[in-house]
SERO-4910 file (N, C-alpha, C, O; in steps of 0.05 Angstrom, whole numbers):
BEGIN
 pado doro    nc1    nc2    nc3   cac1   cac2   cac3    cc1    cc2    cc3    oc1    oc2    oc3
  Unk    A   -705   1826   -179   -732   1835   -174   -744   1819   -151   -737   1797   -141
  Unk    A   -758   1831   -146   -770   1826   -110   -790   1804   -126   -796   1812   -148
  Unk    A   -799   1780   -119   -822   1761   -118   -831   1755    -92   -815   1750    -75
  Unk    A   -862   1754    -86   -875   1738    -70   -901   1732    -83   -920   1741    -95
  Unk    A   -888   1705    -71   -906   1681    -83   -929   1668    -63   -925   1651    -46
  Unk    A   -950   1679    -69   -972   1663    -52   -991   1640    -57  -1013   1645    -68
  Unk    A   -983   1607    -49   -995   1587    -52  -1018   1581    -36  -1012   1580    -12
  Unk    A  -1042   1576    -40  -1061   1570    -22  -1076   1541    -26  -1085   1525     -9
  Unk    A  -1076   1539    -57  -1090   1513    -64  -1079   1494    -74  -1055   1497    -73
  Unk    A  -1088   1467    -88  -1068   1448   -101  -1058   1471   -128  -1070   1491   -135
  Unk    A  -1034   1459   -139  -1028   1480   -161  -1043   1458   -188  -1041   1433   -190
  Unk    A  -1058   1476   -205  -1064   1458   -231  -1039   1452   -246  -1042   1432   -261
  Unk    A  -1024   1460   -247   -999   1461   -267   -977   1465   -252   -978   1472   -228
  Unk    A   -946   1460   -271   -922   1465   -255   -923   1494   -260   -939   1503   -277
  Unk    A   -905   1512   -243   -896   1524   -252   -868   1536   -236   -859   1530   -214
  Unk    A   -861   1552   -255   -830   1576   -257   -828   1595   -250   -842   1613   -260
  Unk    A   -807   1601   -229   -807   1628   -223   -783   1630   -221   -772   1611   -209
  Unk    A   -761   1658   -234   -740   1654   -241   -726   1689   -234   -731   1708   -247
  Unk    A   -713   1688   -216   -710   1715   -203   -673   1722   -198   -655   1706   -199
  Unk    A   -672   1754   -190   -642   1750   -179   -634   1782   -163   -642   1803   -173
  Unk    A   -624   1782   -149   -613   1804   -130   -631   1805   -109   -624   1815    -88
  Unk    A   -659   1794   -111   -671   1805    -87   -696   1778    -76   -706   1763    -93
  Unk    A   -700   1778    -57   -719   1751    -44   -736   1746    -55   -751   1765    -59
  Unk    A   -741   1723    -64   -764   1706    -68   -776   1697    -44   -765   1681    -29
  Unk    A   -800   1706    -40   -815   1695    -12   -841   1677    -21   -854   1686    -40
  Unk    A   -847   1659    -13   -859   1636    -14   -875   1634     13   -867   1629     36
  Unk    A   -903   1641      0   -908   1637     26   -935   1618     21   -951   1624      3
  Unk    A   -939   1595     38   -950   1574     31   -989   1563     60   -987   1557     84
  Unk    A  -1009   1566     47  -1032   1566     66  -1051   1551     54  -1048   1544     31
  Unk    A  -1075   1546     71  -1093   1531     56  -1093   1506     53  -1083   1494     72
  Unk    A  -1106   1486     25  -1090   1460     17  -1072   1456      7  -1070   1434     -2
  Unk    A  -1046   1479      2  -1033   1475    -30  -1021   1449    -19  -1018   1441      4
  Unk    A  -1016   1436    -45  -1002   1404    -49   -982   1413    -72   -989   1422    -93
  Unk    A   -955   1407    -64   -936   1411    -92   -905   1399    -82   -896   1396    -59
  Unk    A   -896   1395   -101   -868   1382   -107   -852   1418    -96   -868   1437    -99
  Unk    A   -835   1422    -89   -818   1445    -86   -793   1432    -93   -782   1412    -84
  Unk    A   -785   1456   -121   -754   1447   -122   -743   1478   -125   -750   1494   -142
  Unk    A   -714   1484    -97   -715   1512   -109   -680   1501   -107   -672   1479   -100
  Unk    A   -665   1525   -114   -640   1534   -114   -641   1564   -120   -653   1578   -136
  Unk    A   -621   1570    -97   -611   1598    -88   -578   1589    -98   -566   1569    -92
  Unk    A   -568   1615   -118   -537   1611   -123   -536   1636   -108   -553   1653   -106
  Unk    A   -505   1635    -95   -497   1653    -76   -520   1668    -64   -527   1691    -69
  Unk    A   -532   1647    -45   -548   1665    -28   -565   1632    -16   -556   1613    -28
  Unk    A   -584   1627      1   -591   1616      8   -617   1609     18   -627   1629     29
  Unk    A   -635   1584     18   -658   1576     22   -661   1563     44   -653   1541     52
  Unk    A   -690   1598     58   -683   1592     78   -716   1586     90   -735   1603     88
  Unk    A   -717   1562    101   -754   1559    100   -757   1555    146   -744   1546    164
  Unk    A   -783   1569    142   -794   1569    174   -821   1546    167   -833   1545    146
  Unk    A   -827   1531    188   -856   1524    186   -858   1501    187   -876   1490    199
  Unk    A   -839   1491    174   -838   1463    158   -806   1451    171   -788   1463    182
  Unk    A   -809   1423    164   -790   1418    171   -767   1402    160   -755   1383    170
  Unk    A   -761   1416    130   -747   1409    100   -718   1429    110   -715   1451    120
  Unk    A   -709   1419    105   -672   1422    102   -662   1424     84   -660   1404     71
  Unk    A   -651   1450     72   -634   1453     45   -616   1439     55   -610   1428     76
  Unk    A   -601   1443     22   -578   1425     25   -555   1451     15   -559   1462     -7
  Unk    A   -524   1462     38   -514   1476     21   -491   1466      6   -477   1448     16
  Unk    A   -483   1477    -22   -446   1465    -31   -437   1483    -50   -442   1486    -74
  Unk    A   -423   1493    -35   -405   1518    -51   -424   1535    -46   -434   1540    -24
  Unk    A   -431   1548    -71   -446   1576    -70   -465   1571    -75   -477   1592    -78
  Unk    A   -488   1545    -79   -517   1534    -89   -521   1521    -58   -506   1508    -43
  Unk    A   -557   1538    -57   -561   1517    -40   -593   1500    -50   -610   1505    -67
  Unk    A   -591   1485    -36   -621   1468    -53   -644   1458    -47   -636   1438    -36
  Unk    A   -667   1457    -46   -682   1444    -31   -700   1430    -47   -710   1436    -68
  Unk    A   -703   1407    -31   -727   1386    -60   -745   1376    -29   -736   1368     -8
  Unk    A   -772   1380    -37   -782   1377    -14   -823   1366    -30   -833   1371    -52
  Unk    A   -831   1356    -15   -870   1358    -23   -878   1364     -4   -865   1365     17
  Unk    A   -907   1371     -6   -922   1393     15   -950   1363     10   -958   1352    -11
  Unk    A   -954   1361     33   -987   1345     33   -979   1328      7   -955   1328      5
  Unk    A   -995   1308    -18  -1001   1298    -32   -976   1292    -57   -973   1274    -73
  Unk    A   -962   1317    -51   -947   1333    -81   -964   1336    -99   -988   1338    -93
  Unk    A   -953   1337   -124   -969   1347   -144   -953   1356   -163   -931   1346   -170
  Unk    A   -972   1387   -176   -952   1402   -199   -917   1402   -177   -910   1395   -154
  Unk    A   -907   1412   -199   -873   1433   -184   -877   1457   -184   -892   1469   -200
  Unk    A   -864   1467   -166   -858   1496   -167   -828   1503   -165   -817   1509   -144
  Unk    A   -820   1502   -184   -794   1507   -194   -787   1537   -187   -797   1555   -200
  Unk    A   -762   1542   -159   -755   1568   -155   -727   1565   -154   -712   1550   -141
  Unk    A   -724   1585   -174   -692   1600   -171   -687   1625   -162   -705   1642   -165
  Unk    A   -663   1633   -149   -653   1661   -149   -623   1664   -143   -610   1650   -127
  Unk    A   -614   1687   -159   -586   1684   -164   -584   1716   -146   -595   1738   -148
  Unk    A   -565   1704   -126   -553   1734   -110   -572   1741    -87   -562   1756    -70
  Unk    A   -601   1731    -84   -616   1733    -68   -635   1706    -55   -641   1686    -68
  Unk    A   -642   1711    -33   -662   1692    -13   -680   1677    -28   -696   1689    -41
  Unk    A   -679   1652    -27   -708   1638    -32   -723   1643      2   -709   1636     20
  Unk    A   -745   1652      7   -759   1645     38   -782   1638     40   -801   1651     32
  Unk    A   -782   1611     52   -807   1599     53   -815   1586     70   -805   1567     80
  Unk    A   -845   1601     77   -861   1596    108   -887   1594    103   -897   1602     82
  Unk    A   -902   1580    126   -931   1579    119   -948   1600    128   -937   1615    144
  Unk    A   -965   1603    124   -980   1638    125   -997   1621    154  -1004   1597    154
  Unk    A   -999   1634    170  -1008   1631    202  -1038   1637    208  -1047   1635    230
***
């Protein structure tokens, strides 16, 4: 299932988003402040904007990254499809 995810503010809470076959887009504006932890299995995370580096091995790729302050997490997975994450312009 298709997700896009729009962050603009600090997040009050962690949260989960848990997807597969098709992109998760992340798209990030505003103040948000957050911990990002995602993993893409067979498929990969792929971020513009910023300047965080997955990490790939084997078929997982990973990224652990904070935005401004950190904060909550935003825990992203997707199995078979794109994590993509950019800041809204």
């Amino acid at each position: 299932m298709r997700v896009d995810l729009k962050l603009e503010q600090v997040l009050a809470e962690d949260i989960t988003v848990i997807t597969s076959e098709e992109p998760l887009r992340v798209t990030i504006s505003g103040d948000a402040a957050l911990v990002i932890d995602a993993v893409a299995n067979d498929a990969a995370v792929k971020v513009t904007d910023f300047d965080w580096a997955p990490v790939k091995c084997d078929r997982e790729t990973r990224l652990a990254a904070t935005l401004g302050q950190g904060g909550a997490r935003a825990v992203l997975r997707n199995a078979s499809g794109d994590i993509v994450i950019s800041r809204r312009k």
